[in-house]
N, C-alpha and C positions, 0 to 999 in steps of 0.2 A: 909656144903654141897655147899651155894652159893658158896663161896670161893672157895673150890675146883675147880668146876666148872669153873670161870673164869683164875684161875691160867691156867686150864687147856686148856682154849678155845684161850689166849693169847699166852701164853710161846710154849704149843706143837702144837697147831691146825695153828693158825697164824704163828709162827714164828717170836714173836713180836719184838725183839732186832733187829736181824736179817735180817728180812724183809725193817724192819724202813731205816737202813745202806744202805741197797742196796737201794730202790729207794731214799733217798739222793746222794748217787754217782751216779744214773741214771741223776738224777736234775743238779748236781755240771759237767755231760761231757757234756747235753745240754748247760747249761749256754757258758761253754766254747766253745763250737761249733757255739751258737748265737753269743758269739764274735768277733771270725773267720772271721763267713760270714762277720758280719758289718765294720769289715775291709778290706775286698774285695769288697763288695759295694760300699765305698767309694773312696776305689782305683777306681773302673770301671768308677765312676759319675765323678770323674778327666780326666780321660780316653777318657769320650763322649765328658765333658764339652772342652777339647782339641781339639778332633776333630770337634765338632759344629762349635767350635771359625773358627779351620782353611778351613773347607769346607764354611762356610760362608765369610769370608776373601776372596776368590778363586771367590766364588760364587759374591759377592760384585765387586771384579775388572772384570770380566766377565760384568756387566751389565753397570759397567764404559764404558768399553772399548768399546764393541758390539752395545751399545744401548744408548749410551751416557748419562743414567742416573746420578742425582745429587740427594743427602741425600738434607732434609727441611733443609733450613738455610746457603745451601751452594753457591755460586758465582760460575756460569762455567767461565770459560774464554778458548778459541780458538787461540792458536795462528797457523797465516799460514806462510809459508815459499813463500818469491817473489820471483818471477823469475827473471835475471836481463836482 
């Protein structure tokens, strides 16, 4: 009688083969979808790390030029042009 009973409460009520399959390929398109993304993630972090570099770059000769700042450790030098 137990027997029956759980044959029964697995195989027809669960859908225990069945069931199992399907959320394993639920599990197996996530995985691969988490892939994806982490592939585009890391494209994007290239992406910013690019544009940080070059807006900072930009931003760096700006404060050269404008304000005549100097990075620690650096020597200014001025040269001027005489009149003759």
């Amino acid at each position: 009688m137990v027997l029956a009973t759980l044959i029964r409460q697995n195989f027809f009520i669960n859908q225990f083969p069945t069931s199992l399959i399907n959320k394993q390929d639920g599990i197996d398109q996530r995985i691969q979808a988490n892939q994806t993304l982490d592939k585009q993630n890391a494209i994007k972090r290239t992406e910013l790390k690019a544009e940080t570099a070059a807006n900072m770059e930009i931003l760096e000769s700006q404060a050269r030029y404008r304000f005549g700042l100097i990075k620690k450790g650096e020597i200014y030098y001025q040269i001027t042009p005489q009149n003759p």
